[in-house]
Every structure is written in structure tokens, then in C-alpha cells.
C-alpha positions as CSV (number, residue, x, y, z in Angstrom):
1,X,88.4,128.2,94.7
2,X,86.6,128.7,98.3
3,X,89.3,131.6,99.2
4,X,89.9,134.5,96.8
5,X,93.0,136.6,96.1
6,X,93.5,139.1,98.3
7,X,92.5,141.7,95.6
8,X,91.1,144.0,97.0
9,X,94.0,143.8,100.1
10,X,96.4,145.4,96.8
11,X,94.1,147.6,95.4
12,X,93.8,149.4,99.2
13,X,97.3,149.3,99.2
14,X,97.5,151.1,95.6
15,X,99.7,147.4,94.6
16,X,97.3,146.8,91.1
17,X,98.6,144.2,88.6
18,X,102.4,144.7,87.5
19,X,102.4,143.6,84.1
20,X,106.1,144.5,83.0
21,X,108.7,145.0,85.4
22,X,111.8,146.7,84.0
23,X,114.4,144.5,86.4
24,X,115.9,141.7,84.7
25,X,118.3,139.6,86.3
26,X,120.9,137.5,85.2
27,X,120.4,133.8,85.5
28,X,123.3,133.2,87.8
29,X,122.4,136.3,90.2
30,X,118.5,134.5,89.4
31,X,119.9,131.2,90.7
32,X,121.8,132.8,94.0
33,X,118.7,134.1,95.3
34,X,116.7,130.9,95.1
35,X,119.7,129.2,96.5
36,X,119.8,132.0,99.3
37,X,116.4,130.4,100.0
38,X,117.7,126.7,101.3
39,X,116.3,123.5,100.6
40,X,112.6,123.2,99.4
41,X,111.8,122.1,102.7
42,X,113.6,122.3,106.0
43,X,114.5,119.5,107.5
44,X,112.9,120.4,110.7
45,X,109.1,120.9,109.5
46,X,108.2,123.0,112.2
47,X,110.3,125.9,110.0
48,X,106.6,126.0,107.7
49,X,104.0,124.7,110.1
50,X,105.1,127.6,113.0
51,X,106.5,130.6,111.1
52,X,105.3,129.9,107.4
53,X,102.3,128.5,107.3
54,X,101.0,126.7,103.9
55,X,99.1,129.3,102.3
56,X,97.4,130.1,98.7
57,X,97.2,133.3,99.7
58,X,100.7,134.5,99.0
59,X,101.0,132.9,95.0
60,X,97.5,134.2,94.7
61,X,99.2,137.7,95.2
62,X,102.4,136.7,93.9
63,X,100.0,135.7,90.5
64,X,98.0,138.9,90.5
65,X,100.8,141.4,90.5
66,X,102.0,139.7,88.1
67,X,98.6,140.0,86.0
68,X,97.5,136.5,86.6
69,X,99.6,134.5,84.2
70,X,97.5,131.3,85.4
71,X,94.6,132.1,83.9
72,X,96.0,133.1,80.2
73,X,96.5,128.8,79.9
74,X,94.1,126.5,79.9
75,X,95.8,123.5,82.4
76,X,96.0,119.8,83.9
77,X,97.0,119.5,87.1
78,X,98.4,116.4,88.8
79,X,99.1,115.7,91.9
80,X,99.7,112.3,94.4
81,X,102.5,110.6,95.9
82,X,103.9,107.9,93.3
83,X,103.9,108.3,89.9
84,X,102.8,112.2,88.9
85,X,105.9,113.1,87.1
86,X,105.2,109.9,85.1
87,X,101.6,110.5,84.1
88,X,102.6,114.6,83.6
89,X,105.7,113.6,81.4
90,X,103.9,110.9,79.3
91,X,100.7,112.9,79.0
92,X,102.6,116.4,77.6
93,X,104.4,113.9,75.2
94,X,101.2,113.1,74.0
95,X,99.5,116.9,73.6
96,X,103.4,117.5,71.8
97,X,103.0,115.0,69.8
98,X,99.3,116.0,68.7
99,X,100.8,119.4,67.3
100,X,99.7,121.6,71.1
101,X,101.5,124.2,72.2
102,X,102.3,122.3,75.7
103,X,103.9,123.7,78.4
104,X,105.3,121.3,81.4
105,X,106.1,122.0,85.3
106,X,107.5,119.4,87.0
107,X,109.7,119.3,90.2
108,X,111.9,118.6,91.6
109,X,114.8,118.7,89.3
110,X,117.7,116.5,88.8
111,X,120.5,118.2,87.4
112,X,119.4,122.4,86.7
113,X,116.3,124.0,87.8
114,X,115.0,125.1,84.1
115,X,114.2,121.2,83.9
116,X,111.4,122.2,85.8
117,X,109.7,124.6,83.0
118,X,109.9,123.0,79.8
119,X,107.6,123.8,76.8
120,X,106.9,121.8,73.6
121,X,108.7,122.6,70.0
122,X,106.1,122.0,67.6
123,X,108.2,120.8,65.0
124,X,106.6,117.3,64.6
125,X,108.2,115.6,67.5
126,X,107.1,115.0,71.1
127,X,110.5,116.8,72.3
128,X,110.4,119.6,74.8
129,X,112.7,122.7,75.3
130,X,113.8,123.6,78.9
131,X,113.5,127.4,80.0
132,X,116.4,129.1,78.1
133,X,118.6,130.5,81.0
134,X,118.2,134.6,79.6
135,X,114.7,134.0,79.7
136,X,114.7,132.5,83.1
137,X,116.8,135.1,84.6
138,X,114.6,137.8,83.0
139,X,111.2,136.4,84.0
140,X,112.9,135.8,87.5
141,X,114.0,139.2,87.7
142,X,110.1,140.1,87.3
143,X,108.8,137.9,90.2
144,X,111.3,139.2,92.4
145,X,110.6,142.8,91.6
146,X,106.8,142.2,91.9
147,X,107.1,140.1,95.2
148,X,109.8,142.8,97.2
149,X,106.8,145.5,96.0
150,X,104.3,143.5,97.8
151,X,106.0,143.4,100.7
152,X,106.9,147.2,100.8
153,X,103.5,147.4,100.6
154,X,102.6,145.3,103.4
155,X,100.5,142.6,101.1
156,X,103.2,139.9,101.7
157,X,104.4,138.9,105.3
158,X,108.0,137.7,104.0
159,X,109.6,136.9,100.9
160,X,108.0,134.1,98.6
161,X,109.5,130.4,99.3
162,X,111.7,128.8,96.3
163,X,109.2,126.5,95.1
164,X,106.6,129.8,95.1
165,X,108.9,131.8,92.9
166,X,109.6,128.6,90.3
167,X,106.0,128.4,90.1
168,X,105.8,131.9,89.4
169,X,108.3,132.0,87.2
170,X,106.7,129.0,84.8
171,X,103.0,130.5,85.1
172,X,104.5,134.0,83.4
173,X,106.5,132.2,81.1
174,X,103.8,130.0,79.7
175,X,101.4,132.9,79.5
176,X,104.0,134.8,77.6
177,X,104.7,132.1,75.5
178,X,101.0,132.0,74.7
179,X,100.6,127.5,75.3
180,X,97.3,126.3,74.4
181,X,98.1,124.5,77.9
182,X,100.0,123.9,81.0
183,X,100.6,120.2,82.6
184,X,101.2,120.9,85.8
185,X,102.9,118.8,88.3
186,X,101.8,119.2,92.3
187,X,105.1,119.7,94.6
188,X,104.0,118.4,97.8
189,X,100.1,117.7,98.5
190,X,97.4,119.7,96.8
191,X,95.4,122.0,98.7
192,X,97.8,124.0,99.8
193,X,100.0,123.5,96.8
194,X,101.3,127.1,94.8
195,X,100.0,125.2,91.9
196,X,96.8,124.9,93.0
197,X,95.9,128.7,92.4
198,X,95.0,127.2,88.7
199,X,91.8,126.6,87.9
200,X,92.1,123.0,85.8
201,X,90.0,122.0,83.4
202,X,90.8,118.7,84.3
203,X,92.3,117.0,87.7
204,X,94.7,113.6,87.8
205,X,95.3,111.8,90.7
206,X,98.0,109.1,90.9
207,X,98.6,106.6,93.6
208,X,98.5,107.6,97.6
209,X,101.1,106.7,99.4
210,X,103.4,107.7,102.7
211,X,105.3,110.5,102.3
212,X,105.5,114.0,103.8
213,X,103.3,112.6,106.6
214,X,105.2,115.9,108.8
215,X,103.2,118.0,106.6
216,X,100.1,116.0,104.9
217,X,99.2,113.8,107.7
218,X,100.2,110.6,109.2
219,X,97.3,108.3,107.4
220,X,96.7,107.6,104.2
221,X,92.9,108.8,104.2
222,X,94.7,112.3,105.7
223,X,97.0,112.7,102.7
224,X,94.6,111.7,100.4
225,X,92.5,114.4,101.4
226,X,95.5,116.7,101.0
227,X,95.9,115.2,97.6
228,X,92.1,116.1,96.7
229,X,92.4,119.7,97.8
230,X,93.1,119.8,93.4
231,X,89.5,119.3,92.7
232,X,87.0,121.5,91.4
233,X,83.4,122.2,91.7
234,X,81.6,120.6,88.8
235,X,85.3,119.6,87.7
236,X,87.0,116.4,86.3
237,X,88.9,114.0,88.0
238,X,90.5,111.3,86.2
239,X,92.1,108.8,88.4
240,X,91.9,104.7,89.1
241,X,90.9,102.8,92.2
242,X,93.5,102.3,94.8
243,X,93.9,102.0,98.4
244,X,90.3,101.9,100.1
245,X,91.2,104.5,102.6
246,X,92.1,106.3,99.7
247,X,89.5,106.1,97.4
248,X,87.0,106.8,100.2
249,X,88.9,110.2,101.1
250,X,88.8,111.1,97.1
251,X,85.2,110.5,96.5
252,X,83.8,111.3,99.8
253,X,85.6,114.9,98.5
254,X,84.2,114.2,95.1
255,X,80.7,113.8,95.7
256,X,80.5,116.8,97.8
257,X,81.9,119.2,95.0
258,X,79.7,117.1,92.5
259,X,82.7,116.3,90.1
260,X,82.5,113.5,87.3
261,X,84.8,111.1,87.4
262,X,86.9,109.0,84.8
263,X,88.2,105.7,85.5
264,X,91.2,105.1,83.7
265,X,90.9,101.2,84.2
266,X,89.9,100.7,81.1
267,X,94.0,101.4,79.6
268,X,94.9,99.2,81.8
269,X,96.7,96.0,79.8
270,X,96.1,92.7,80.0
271,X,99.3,92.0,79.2
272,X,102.6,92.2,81.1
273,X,105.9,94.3,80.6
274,X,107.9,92.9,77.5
275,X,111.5,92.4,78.4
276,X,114.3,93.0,75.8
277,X,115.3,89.7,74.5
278,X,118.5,88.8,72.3
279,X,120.0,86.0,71.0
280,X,123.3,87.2,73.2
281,X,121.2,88.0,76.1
282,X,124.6,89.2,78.6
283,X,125.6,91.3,75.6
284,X,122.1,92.9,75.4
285,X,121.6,93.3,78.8
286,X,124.9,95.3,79.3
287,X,123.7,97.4,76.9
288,X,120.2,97.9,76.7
289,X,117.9,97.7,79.9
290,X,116.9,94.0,80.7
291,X,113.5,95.3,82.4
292,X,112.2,96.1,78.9
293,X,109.6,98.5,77.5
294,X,106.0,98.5,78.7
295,X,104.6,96.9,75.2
296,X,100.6,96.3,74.6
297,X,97.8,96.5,72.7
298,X,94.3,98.6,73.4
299,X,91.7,98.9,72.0
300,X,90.1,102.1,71.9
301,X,87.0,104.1,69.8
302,X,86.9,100.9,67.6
303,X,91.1,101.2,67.1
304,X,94.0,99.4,68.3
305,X,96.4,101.3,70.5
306,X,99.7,100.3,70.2
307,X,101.4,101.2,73.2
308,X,105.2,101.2,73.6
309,X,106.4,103.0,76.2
310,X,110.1,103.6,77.4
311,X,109.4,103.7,80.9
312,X,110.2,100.2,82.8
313,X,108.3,98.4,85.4
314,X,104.8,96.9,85.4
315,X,103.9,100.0,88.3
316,X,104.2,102.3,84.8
317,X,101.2,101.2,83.0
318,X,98.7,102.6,85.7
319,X,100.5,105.8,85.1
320,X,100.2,105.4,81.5
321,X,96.8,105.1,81.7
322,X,96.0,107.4,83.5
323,X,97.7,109.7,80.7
324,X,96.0,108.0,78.4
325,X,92.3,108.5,80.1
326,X,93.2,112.3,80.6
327,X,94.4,112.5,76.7
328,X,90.7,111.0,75.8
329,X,89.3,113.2,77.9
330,X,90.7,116.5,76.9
331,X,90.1,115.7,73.5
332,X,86.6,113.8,73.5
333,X,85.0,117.1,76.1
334,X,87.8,120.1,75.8
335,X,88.0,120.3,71.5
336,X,91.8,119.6,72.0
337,X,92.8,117.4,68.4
338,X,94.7,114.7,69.7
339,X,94.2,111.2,67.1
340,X,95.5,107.8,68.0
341,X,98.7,108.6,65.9
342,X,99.5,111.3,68.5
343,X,98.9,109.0,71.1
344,X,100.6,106.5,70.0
345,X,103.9,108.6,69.2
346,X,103.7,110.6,72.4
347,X,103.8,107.0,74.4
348,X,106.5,106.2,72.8
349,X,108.8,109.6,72.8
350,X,108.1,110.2,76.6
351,X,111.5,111.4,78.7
352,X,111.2,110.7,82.0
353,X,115.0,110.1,83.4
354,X,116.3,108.8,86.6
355,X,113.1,106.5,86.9
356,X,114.4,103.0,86.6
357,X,117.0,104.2,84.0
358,X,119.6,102.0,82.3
359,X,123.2,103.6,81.1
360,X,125.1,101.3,79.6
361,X,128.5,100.2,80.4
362,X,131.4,102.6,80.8
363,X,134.6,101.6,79.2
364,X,137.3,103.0,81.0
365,X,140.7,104.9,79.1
366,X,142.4,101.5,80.3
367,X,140.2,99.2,78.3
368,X,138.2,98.0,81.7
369,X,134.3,97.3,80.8
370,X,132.8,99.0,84.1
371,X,128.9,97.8,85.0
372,X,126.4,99.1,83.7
373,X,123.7,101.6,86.2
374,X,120.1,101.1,86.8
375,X,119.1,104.9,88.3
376,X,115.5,104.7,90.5
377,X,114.2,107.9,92.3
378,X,112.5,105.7,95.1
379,X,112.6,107.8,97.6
380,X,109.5,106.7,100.1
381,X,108.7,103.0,100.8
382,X,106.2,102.6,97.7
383,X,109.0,103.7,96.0
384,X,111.1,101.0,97.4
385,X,108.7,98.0,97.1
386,X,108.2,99.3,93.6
387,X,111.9,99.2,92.7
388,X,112.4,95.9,94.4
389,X,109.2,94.2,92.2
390,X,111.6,95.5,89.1
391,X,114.7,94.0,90.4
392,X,112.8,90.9,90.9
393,X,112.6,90.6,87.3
394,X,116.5,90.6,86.1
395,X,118.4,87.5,85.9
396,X,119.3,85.9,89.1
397,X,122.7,85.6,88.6
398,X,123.4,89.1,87.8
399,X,125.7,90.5,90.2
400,X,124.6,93.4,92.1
401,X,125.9,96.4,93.9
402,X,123.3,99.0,96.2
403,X,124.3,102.4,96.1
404,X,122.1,103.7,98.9
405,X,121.4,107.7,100.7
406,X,118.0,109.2,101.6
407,X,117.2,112.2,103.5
408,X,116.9,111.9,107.3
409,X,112.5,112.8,107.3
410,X,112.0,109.9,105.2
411,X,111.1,106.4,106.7
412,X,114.9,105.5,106.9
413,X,114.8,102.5,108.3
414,X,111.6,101.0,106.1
415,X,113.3,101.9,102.7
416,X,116.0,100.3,104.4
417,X,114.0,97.1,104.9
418,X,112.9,96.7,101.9
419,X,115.7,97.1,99.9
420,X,119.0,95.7,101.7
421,X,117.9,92.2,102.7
422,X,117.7,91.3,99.0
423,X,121.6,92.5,98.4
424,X,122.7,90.4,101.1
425,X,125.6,88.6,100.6
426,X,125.6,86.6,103.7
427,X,121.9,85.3,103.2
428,X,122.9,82.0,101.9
429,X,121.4,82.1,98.5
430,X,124.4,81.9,95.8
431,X,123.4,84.1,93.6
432,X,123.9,86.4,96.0
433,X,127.3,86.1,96.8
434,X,128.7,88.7,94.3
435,X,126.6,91.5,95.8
436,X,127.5,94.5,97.6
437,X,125.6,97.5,99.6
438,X,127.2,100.9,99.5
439,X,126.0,103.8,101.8
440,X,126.7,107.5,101.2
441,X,125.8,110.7,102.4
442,X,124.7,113.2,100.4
443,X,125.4,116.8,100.5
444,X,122.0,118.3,101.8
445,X,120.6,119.8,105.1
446,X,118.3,117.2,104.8
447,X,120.1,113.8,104.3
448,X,120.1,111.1,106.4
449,X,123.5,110.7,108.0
450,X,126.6,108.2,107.3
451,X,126.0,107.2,111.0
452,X,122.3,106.6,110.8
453,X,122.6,105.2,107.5
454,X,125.4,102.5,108.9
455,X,123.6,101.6,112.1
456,X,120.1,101.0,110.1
457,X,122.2,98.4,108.0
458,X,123.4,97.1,111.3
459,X,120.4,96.3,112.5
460,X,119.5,94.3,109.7
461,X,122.7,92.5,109.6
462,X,123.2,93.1,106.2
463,X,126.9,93.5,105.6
464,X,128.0,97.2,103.8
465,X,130.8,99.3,102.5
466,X,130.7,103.3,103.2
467,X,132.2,105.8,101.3
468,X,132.4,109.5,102.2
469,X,130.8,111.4,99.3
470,X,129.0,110.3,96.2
471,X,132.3,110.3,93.5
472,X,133.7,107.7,95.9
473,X,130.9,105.5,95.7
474,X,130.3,105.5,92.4
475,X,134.1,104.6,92.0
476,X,133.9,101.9,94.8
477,X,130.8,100.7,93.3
478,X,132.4,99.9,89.7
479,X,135.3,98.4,91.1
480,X,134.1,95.9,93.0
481,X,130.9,95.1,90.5
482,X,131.9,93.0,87.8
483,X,130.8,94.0,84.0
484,X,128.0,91.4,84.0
485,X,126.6,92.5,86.8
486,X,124.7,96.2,87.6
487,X,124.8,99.0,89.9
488,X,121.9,100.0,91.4
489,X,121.8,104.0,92.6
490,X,118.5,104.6,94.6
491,X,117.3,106.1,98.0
492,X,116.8,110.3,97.0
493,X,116.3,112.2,93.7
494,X,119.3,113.8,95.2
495,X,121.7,110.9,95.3
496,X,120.3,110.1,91.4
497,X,120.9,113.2,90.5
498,X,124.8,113.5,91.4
499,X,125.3,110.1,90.2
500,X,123.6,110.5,87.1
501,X,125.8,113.6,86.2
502,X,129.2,112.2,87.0
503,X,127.6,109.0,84.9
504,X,126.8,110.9,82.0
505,X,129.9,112.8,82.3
506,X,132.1,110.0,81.9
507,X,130.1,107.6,80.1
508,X,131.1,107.4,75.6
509,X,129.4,106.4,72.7
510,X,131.4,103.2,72.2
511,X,128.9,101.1,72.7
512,X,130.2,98.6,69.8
513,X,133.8,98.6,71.7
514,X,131.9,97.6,75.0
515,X,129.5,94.8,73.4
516,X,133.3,93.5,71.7
């Protein structure tokens, strides 16, 4: 790292290293301060840029009072705009699978914040436990201590920002829980990321695209750059060629802090997605996700791979291999014993929900078969396009209803245009004619509003239905979508999130009396 922690700022200050911190909080009074906090980011990004400036600084002396639980763990990090929490989730499948005390950060979350900090069981599986809540609350109850000190003593301006303490809060609890190592999931860039107060042993970036242009930059050779700020002198960076702006940012960045770099073009298939197939193909698709499992043979060391992953959509496989490349890596130049078997299992066990997820049909108390969901996080216009090449794919005639939000400092109207025009029920084409578009605020400071939302869809002369809240939505959705056909719930991890709970919620394991 060019800029140290302000050690020798604490020691003047008489603020050493606080390794145990008798002042444990609950979990809930744990989860009122961070929602004290607000959102992640204000909608108006001038909050950060004028008052709180990005800074390592403050983690850095967040970390050391805490007697720099970073450095206990060896760790990956990832960061980029598409894709990350793929490639993270995937790859710590893989290092579960191989038998490795993994831990996993990702953000943000979809249902509870101990999603967030997950470590592996080590009972033969590729299965990961969330944060217990006691321990959460504890550990919390630490950070918080250790971060009010440091600003008695003058060596923090203002109190730490939510993602700062979550990060916190995972770095001690890996380094408690003694992990052979930490995959670590960037929040939102790179350089200035609290993650990046790591030192990685190996670096992963995924594709560059727009998003957080208020904060990163407004080109893609800008946020690139951003992205690179995870590299290391003489380090690793294991990524695959991509936009040209891009990849000139990344290796002009590369070259200068002489870092080697792995192509992971080489687990890359030459094969496509295989789709789920059945001789009662509107039973099976009702039930089980038409958009298939990404299915392929590699070769590698001499071996066939046998890849068969759960995550859908052709845009999957470059974050697969990029998993894959970074599992060689660790284990051909860090000592870590991951085999093909490993690999192989970890593929195929990887959880990664709300990214082009199928749930089944919901079969009401009355008897009525309600459509199935398809539940996509595509929250920037990559996102979009990506979702729309995976729509693309199911049957034409498949009836379809948009569920659509996204927060207002997103490109509202792009997303907009990509996705509407092909739910248009007034385009002509008759396969068409069944669908529907439903917009719906969602309840954060950021969110787009009804209004904008409903004038966007205006403009594009795309015909919609409003509702006033999520519930309604998703009740308006599966009354007007037939059981044949699917609801699609997209726009913010936000509106996925909701959704998906009051889904899962009322969704039952009958799946014999829906396929009936």
C-alpha cells in the first residue's frame, strides 16, 4: 500500500491496538446503529465527495485498534462492476469444497446483513454458515467500542460509515475464526474501497461497466482505474480481456506495479448453456428454470473438467472462469490443495440467489397454479442487456409479466430501454400480447420514484400497470400472468430482495400438486 496506517497518529495519542473490548451488544441494538447510519450511499453523492471523503485511512485505524484482523488471513479480493459476487461465490464454493477453512464477504445483502459474512463448515460440503447473530452482535459491539475510542481520541473525524463497520466486523471475525482465507468482495470501486486495506495474495477483476459514475468516474477507462486501485506491487491479477478502454486502464496500472497476470480465457467453453429439456417441456419449465445450467467440458493439467454450474446465462461462464483461473492459481503458486474433484463439486454447489433465479410455481389455498418467478439483480444497464440476452432464450410464447423499480442514481431511463420495449404488448408481435409491465416503488431514500418510473414508460410508449408498494405488485403480477407464463422481478437488489421474501414466504413444497 502507497499510504500507511496512521500508526504512529494512535500511538501519539496513547490509542495502541484494542484487542478485546469488554462491550458486547446485542444483535438487535447491533442492527439499530447501522440502520441509524442510512443507506450505504446517499442518494445525493455530494453527502461523501464534500463532507466524507473516500478514505483508507479511517478502516486502516478502524483495523489497527482492532489488532489488525486483516492480516491474520491470507485473502482474494475481487472487485468490478458485473459479475464479482458470482466469481467470489463460485470461487469460495470451490476452496469449501477442497476441505479450506474459507471465509466469504460479500455485499450487499438481500434479506439480513449476516448474509454478508459467511464462513465455510468443513464438513465435506461446499455449504457456508452466515455470521450467527450472538456473534455478530458481540464482534459489533467491539468495533463500535474501538471506533467511539478513536474518536475521543481525536484519530477519527466522525463515526465509521455502515459499510466500514461490516467490513470491520467480518475482518475480526474471520481472524477469530482462524480461516486459512478470506474471499473478499469489493463494495463499490477498489482504491478507495474499506476492503482494500488487505494485502491479497491474489487480485480478480470482473467485467467494467457503468455504474457509480457519481463516485468512480463518468468513463469506462475512469472506473476501470478505480477498479485497479486492488492491485499490488509484484502482485497477481487474474482477469480476461474486455472492453479496450478497459483493458488499457488495467494494464497500463499493471505494468507500472510490475504484476503478472493470468488470463482466464483458457476456461472459457466452447460450448453453450445447456437448457433443461423434458419430454413435458410446459410441465418442466413451470418447475425447473427453462434457462438451464451452464454445462461443459475442460480440459485441464491433462484432466477433464466437468463443469456444471447452477448459475444461468451464457454471461456466467466468464465469471466461472475466472473462479476457475484464480482456484488454479492459488493452488499451482500459494500451496493451497484444491484437486479437480474439489473443483468440480464446488462448481456445482455454488449459492448465488436472486441472480437469474427460478421459484417454481405457487399454488394458492384455492387450488389456483400462480406463475412461476424469474428473480435478476440487474441493476445498471450491463445488467439489463445481460438479463434481456437470457430472456431471449425462453420460449416465445411464454407469457410475460415485468415487475420493474430501480433507484433514482441509476441510468433510469437506459435500463428502462432495454428492458420494456421487449414486454410490449402493443408492438404487434403476438406472442406478445399476453405480456404485462408493472412499476413499483420501493421503500428507500434512494429509489427512483412511481412518477419518474411512469413517465420513463411513457416516453417509450410501452403500456404499464402501477401499483403502490411491492406486496401489491407481486399480487397484481400473479393475477394477471397466467401459470404458463413467468414473472420477471428485476430493476434493484432492493426490489429482489422484498420480492424474494414474500416469494419464499408463501411459496410450498407441492411441487407434485403443481406439475398435476
Amino acid at each position: 500500500m502507497t499510504a500507511g496506517p496512521p500508526h504512529a497518529v494512535l500511538y501519539l495519542l496513547g490509542c495502541g491496538p484494542i484487542s478485546r473490548i469488554d462491550n458486547t451488544l446485542k444483535y438487535t441494538e447491533a442492527l439499530g446503529t447501522l440502520s441509524s447510519l442510512g443507506p450505504e450511499l446517499p442518494k445525493d453523492p455530494a453527502a461523501i465527495t464534500g463532507v466524507r471523503k473516500f478514505s483508507l485511512d479511517h478502516i486502516r485505524a478502524l483495523a489497527y485498534a482492532l489488532g489488525e484482523p486483516q492480516t491474520k488471513f491470507r485473502s482474494v479480493l475481487i472487485a468490478g462492476t458485473n459479475g464479482k459476487g458470482s466469481t467470489a461465490s463460485t470461487l469460495a464454493s470451490i476452496m469449501a469444497a477442497a476441505d479450506i477453512r474459507c471465509g466469504l464477504y460479500t455485499s450487499p445483502h438481500l434479506k439480513r446483513v449476516n448474509e454478508r459474512i459467511r464462513l465455510s463448515r468443513l464438513d465435506g460440503t461446499a455449504r457456508f454458515d452466515e455470521i450467527p447473530d450472538s456473534v455478530f452482535g458481540e464482534i459489533f459491539g467491539r468495533v463500535d467500542a474501538a471506533a467511539r475510542s478513536l474518536i475521543a481520541h481525536g484519530a477519527l473525524p466522525h463515526y465509521p460509515s455502515f459499510f466500514e463497520l461490516v467490513t470491520a466486523v467480518a475482518f475480526r471475525y474471520f481472524a477469530d475464526q482462524e480461516i486459512d482465507v478470506a474471499i473478499l468482495e469489493v463494495g463499490l470501486g477498489g482504491r478507495l474501497d474499506a476492503t482494500n486495506v488487505v494485502e491479497p495474495i491474489v487480485s480478480v477483476i470482473t467485467d467494467i461497466g457503468f455504474d457509480h459514475m457519481d463516485y468512480l468516474g463518468d468513463t469506462i477507462g475512469k472506473i476501470a482505474a478505480e477498479k485497479a486501485g486492488i492491485l499490488r506491487q509484484d502482485g497477481v491479477l487474474v482477469t480476461l480481456s474486455q472492453h479496450q478502454d478497459a483493458n488499457y486502464a488495467i494494464g497500463e496500472i499493471a505494468i507500472a506495479k510490475n504484476v503478472r497476470g493470468v488470463d482466464a480465457a483458457r476456461f472459457l467453453p466452447g460450448t453453450r448453456l445447456t437448457p433443461t429439456t423434458s419430454a413435458d417441456a410446459s410441465v418442466t419449465a413451470r418447475l425447473t428454470s427453462p434457462l438451464g445450467r451452464n454445462r461443459y467440458d475442460l480440459s485441464l493439467e491433462g484432466e477433464v473438467l466437468h463443469i456444471d454450474s447452477p448459475l444461468s446465462g451464457s454471461h456466467q461462464q466468464r465469471n466461472i472462469a475466472l473462479a476457475l483461473a484464480t482456484a488454479v492459481e492459488l493452488r499451482t503458486n500459494h500451496g493451497f490443495p484444491i484437486d479437480n474433484i474439489a473443483i468440480e463439486r464446488g462448481v456445482r454447489d455454488t449459492v448465488w440467489p436472486g441472480r437469474l433465479e427460478w421459484l417454481p410455481p405457487r399454488l394458492a389455498p384455492d387450488g389456483h397454479v400462480h406463475a412461476p418467478l424469474l428473480l435478476d439483480v440487474a441493476h445498471n444497464p450491463a445488467g439489463a442487456w445481460t438479463l434481456r440476452a437470457a430472456l431471449a432464450t425462453l420460449p416465445e410464447s411464454m407469457p410475460r409479466t415485468l415487475v420493474f423499480s430501480c433507484l433514482a442514481d441509476k441510468p433510469v431511463e437506459e435500463m428502462m430501454q432495454v428492458l420494456l420495449p421487449i414486454f410490449d404488448a402493443t408492438s404487434g408481435d403476438p406472442d406478445r400480447v399476453r405480456d404485462h409491465v408493472i412499476l413499483v416503488p420501493i421503500p428507500n431514500p434512494r429509489a427512483a420514484s412511481l412518477e419518474q418510473l411512469e413517465a420513463t414508460a411513457r416516453g417509450l410508449d410501452v403500456p404499464f400497470h402501477a401499483a403502490p408498494h411491492v406486496p401489491a405488485a407481486l399480487a397484481q403480477a400473479e393475477a394477471i400472468t397466467p401459470p404458463e407464463g413467468v414473472i420477471i422481478i428485476t430493476g434493484s437488489i432492493f426490489l429482489v430482495a422484498e420480492a424474494r421474501t414474500l416469494a419464499l414466504a408463501e411459496r410450498q413444497p407441492q411441487s407434485d400438486a403443481v406439475a398435476s
